[in-house]
N, C-alpha and C positions, 0 to 999 in steps of 0.2 A: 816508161814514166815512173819516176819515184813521189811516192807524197811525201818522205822522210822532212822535206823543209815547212810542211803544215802539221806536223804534229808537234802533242808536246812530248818531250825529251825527258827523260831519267835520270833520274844520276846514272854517272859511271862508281864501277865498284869501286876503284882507286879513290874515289873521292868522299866514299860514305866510311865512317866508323860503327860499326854496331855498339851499343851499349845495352844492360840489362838483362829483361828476360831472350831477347833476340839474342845478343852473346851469348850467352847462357845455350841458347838451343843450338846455336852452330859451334862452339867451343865440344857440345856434347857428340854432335853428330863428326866434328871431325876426326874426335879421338876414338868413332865408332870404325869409322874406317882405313883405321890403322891395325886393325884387328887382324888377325893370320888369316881369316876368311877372303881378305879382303887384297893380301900379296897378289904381285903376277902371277908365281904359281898356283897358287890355290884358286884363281880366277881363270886363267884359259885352261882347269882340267877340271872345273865345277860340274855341278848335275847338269847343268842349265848349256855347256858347251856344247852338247851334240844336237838339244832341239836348236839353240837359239847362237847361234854360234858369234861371238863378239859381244855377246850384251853384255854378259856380267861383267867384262873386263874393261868395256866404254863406260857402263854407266859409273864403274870405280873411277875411271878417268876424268869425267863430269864432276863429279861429285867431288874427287878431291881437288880436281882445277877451279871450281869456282866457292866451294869452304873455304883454303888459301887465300884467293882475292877478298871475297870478305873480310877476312879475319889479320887479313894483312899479311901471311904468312907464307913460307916455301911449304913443298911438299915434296919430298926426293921423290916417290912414288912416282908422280906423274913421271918427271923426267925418267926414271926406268923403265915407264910399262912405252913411252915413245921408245930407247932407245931401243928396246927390247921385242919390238913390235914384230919384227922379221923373223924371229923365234918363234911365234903363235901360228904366221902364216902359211899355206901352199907357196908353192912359186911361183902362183898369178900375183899376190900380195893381198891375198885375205882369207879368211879363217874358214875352215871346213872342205868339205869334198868339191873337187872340181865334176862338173855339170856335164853333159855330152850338150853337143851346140844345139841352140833351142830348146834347152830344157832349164829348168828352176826349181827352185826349192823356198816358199814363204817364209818361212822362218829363219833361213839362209839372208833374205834378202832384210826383212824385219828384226834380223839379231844384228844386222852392222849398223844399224842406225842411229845406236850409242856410238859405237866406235867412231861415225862420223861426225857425233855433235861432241863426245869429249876430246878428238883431235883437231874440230874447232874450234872449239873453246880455247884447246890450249894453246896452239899454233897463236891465237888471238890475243894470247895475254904473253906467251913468252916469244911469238917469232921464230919459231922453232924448225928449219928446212924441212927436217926427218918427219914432223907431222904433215906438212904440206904434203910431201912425198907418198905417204902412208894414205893421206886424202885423196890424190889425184892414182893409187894405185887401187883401190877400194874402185872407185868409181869409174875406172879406164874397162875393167877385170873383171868384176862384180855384177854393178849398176846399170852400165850403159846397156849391156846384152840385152839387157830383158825388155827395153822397148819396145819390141815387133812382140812380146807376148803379153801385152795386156787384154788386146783382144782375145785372146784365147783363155782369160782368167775367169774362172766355171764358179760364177755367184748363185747360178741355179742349184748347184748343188750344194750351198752351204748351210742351209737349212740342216743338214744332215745330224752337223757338228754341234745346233745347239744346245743339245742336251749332254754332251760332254761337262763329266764333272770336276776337271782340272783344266788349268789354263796352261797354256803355251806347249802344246802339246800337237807332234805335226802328225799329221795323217796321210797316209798314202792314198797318188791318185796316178792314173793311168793316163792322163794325158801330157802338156807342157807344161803342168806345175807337177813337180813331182810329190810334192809334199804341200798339204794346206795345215794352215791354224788355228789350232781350236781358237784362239783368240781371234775373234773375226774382223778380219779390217785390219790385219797385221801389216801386211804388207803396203799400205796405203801409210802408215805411220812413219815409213821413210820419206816421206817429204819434208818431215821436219831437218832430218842431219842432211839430204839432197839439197833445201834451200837455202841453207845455210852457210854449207858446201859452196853452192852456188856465188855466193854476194862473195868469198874470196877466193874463189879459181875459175871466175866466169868461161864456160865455153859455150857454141850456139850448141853442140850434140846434150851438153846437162842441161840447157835449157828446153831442147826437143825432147829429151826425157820428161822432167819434169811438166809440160805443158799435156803430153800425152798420161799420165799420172792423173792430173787433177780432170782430165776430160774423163775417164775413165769411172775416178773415182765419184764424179757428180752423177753418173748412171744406178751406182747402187742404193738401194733401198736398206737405211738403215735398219729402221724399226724393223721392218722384214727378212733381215736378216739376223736380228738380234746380236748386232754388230759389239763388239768389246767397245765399253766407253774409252778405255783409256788408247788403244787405237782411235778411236773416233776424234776423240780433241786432241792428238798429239795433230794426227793430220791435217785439225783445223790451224792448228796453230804454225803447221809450214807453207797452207794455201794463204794465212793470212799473214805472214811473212812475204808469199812472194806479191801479195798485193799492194802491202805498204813498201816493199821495197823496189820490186823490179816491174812491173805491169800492173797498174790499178785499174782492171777490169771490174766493173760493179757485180757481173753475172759472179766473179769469186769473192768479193765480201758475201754477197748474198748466201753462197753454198755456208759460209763461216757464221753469219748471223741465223739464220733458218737453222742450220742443224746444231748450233750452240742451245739455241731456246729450246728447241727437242730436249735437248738434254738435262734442261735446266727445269722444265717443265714435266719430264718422262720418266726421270734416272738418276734423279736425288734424293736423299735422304733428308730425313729431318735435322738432321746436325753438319747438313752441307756436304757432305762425302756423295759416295756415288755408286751405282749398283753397277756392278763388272761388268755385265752386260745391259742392253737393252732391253727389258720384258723380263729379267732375271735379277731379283734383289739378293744373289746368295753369300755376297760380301763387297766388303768396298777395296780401293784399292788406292793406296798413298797417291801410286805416278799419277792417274788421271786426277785425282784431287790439287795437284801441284797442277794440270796444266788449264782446269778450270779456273783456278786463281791468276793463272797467266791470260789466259784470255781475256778474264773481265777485265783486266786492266789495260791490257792492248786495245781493246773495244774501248775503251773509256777514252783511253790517248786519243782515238782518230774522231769518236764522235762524241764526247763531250758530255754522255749520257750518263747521269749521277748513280741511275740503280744499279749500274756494272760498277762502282764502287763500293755502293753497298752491299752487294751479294760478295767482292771479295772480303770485305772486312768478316762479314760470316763464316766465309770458307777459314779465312786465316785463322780466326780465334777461337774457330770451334774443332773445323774436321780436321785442318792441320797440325794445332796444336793437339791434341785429342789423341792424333793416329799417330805421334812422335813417343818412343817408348824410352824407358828409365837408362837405358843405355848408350842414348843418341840416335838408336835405330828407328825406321817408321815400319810399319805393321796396314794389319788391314781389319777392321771392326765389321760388328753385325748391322744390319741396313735399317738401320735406325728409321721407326713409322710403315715398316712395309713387314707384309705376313704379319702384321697383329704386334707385332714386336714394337714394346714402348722404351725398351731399355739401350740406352747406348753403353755396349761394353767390348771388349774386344774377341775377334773373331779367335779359331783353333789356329790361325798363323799369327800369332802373335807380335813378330817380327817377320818381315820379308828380305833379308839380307839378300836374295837373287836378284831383286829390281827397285826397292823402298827404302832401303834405306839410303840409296845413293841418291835417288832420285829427291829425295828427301831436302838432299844440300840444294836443290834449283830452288827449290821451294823458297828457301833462306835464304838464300841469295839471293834473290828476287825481292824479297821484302827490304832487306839492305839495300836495294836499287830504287826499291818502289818512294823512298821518303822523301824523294823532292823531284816534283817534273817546271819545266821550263816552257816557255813558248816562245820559238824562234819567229814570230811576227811581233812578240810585244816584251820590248828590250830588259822590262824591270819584273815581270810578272813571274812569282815563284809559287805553285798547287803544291800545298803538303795534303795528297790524299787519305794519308795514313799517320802515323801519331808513336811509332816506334822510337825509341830513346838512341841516343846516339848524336855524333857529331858527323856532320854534312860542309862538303864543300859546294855552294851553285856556282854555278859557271851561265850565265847568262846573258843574251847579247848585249846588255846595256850594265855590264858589270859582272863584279865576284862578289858571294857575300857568303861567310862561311857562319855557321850556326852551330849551338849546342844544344840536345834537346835532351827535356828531362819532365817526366811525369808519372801521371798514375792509370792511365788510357790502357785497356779497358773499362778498368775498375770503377774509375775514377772520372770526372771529367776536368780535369786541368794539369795542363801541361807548358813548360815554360822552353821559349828557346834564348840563347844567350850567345848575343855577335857576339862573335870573334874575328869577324870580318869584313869592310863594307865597301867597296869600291863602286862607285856610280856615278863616275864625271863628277861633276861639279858637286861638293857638299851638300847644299840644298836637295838635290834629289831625290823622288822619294821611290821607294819600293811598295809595289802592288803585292802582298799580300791573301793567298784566298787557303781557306781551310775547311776542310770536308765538313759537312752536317753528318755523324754520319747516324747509324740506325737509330731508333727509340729517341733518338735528341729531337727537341723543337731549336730549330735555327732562332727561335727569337730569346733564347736562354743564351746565348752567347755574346760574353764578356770579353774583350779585348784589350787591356792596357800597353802602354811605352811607358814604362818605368811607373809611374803614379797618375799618368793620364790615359783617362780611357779613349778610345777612338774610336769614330763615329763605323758604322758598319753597313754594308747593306749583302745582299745573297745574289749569287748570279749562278746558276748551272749547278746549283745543290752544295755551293761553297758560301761561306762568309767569306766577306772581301774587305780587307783595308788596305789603309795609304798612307805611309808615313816615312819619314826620310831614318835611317838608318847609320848608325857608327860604331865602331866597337868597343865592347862593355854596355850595350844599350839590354836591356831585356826586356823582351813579348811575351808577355801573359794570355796564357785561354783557356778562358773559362767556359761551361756549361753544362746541362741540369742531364742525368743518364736518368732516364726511369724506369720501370719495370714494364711489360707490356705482355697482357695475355692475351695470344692467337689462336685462331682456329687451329687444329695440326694438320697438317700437310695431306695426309691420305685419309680424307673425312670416312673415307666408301668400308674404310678397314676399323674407324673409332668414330663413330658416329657423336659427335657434341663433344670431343675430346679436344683438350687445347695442349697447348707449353706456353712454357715461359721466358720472356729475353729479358736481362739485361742488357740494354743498348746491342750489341751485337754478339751478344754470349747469350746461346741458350743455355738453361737452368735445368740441373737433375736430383733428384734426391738416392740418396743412398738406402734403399730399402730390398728388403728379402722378395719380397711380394708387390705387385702394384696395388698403390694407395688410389683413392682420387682426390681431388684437388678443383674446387671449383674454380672459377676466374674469378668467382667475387671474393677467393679467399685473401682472409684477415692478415697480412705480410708482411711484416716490419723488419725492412732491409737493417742487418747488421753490418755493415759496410764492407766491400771487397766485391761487389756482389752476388752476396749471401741473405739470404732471406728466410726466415722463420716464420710459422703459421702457430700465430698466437693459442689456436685452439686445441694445435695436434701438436706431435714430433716432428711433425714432415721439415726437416730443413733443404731448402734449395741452395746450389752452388753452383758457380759455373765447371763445366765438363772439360776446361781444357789445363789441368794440371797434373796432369799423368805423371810427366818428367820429374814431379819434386814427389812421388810415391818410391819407397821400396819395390822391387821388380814382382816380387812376388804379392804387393798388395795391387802391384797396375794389374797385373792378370786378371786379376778374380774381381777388378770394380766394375759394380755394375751401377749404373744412372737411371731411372727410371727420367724422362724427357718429355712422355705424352702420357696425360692425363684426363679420366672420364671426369665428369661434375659430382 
């Protein structure tokens, strides 16, 4: 059973234009991964090929297959590292040492799982036989084997590894996993490129796979494991794939929603990033940061719940934009609010070129998808959850209506869009209308005009909702009030009466050598952008996610102070 025809719907890439600072951030990130780091060869003979064998070279594949579709562009690349793919391989058709029967290797099976989501991807957007090929040889050779070994996968013993102080690093074991990963919950993270795999080369043995996977994986004890986050949500986000697409079992939303709120509740930071592992804040890490923002959104599609919007708009403005470094590359920062640490500034990996910065492009390309969803029950209804600039084509069952969007969101609150498009049967028709409230906004500061009339409004599921017939050359004004808002900080037990500061969905830092404090009744007289000055002190606040427009060498060394004592 699919619920695909009860959700609401995205855009496709083909149909969104990024504009602005979004441009700006995949324009930068594409031309990162044109880098020599980033060729075929320099990627299947990387550090990273003998732990993790196929990643670096899929997530290059990901990253520049869906950069490209954004940004509208080819990319020879891709088309080489497919045609080229048989060059990297054994003669099973996948990367690294072939196994004696009934044995494995995690990191083996957890490094193809790029390679399976960026010859997805690409296969997906160019139709390409040789990726199908490359898909169905991966998973014949590789994947299918290891089904009879999951019961035999030793979680008892992973406690061992978590004091390991590098990631993705395999360890020798004497039994049917030959090698485990210091990333824990690696191997479970192939469900994502498996599911995916799956909805375009359906067979019942990848489907037995996979169903034995998530039974598997719902036995282990994260928290007690001190499971890798970014394993953790990638996995959720391939059990919540196969539930929205192929079997919507509740017992697997469940496992998705239970262990997402762990995360969201256990293993965040104060600037929405994430601590690498579970019980361990010792850095954060781009990929899982990208697949937190993907989940809230996927969660929001299927149930309608406004705070999964609002936690992404957090994620995006703060940890993403934040962990994106001057070069296009993403990086991994210090865990902002834990161990005492009030400053957001970036960790000693500055950039992660092995898995960040490619992973980087989902990120972005995801928010080029995210600017307009649909609901295939209700002919005219268009959710803009989010507020990126850019022009959008909807496709919607009771019409097309193509838009131009241009604002100051963040910053700002007003943003305007302008048909360019209206098709909806009969002229008179009107278009339903709904737009996020999103953080620190009171819904009842929201202004809505059609050209010099305003229109009436009312809130439904955390959106302003209007109704108004639609033609081109028509322009929609939206308006309302961002305010400032001081919070408790996230990890009271480590700052006892310590707060921060938002801007609507940007937390606020100050640039200081030492921390300052800051009460909440401080005297603040926003200078616009949001930026804020404390009339009695120096202390200026800003928002934390403009890395990208620094010198590389001033992003290194900034540091934010974020949480503040009274």
């Amino acid at each position: 059973m699919s619920l695909s025809s009860s959700l609401l719907q995205s855009t496709a890439l083909a149909d969104s234009t990024p504009a602005g600072d979004l441009r700006r951030r995949l324009e930068l990130n594409f031309g990162r991964l044109h880098d020599p780091e980033f060729s075929f060869e320099a990627a299947i003979t990387a550090f990273t090929a003998r732990e993790a064998p196929g990643d670096w070279l899929g997530r290059t594949l990901l990253g520049l297959t869906l950069d490209a579709q954004a940004l509208g562009r080819e990319a020879p690349r891709t088309e080489e590292t497919v045609r080229r793919w048989p060059e990297a391989c054994n003669e099973r058709g996948y990367i690294g040492l072939i196994h004696p029967a009934g044995r494995a290797d995690e990191n083996q099976v957890g490094g193809h799982n790029a390679m399976l989501r960026g010859l997805s991807e690409y296969y997906l957007w160019k139709k390409d036989p040789r990726a199908l090929a490359a898909i169905r040889g991966i998973i014949k050779n590789l994947m299918l084997p290891t089904r009879p070994l999951y019961g035999a996968y030793p979680d008892h013993l992973l406690d061992e590894l978590m004091g390991g102080p590098v990631s993705g690093l395999t360890v020798a074991h004497e039994g049917v996993w030959l090698g485990l990963s210091t990333d824990i919950g690696t191997l479970f993270f192939t469900l994502d490129g498996l599911t995916q795999a799956y909805l375009i080369d359906p067979t019942p043995e990848l489907r037995a796979l996979i169903e034995t996977m998530i039974a598997r994986y719902a036995e282990l004890d994260i928290l007690k494991l001190s499971a890798q986050t970014h394993a953790t949500l990638t996995a959720l986000r391939g059990i919540l794939r196969w539930h929205l697409e192929v079997d919507a079992r509740p017992e697997y939303l469940k496992i998705v929603v239970d262990r997402f709120q762990l995360y969201l509740d256990q293993a965040r930071t104060e600037h929405h990033a994430n601590f690498n592992w579970f019980g361990r804040p010792d850095w954060t890490e781009t990929c899982a940061i990208i697949d937190s923002f993907m989940l809230c959104v996927q969660l929001w599609q299927l149930t309608r719940a406004a705070n999964y919007v609002a936690e992404a708009h957090k994620i995006y403005h703060n940890a993403i934009c934040h962990h994106q470094r001057p070069n296009g590359g993403f990086g991994t920062d210090f865990c902002t609010g834990s161990k005492g640490e009030p400053f957001v500034h970036a960790f000693k990996w500055f950039e992660a070129p092995w898995c960040c910065s490619m992973r980087g492009a989902e990120g972005l390309s995801c928010a080029a998808r995210y600017v307009a969803f649909t609901d295939p029950a209700a002919p005219r209804d268009v959710w803009f959850p989010f507020y990126f600039e850019g022009g959008v084509t909807v496709r919607a069952p009771g019409g097309e209506l193509g838009l131009r969007a241009a604002g100051e969101y963040p910053y700002a609150g007003r943003v305007t869009y302008t048909v360019t498009k209206a098709t909806s049967g009969p002229a008179s028709a009107g278009w339903r209308l709904r737009f996020f409230v999103p953080p620190g906004v009171d819904a009842k500061s929201f202004v809505v005009r059609r050209g010099e009339a305003t229109l009436p409004t009312k809130v439904e599921h955390g959106f302003v909702v209007v109704e108004t017939p639609l033609t081109a050359d028509d322009v929609i004004a939206v308006e309302f009030a961002i305010t400032l808002a001081s919070e408790p900080a996230r990890y009271a037990a480590e700052f006892p009466g310590a707060r921060h500061f938002m801007h609507g969905p940007l937390l606020l830092g100050a640039e200081t050598a030492t921390a300052v404090a800051l009460p909440a009744t401080a005297d603040l007289q926003h200078l616009g952008g949001g930026r804020y000055q404390c009339r009695r002190t120096s202390v200026l606040l800003t928002p934390i996610d403009g890395l990208t427009y620094l010198p590389e060498a001033a992003a290194r060394t900034r540091r934010l102070q974020a949480v503040f004592s009274a």
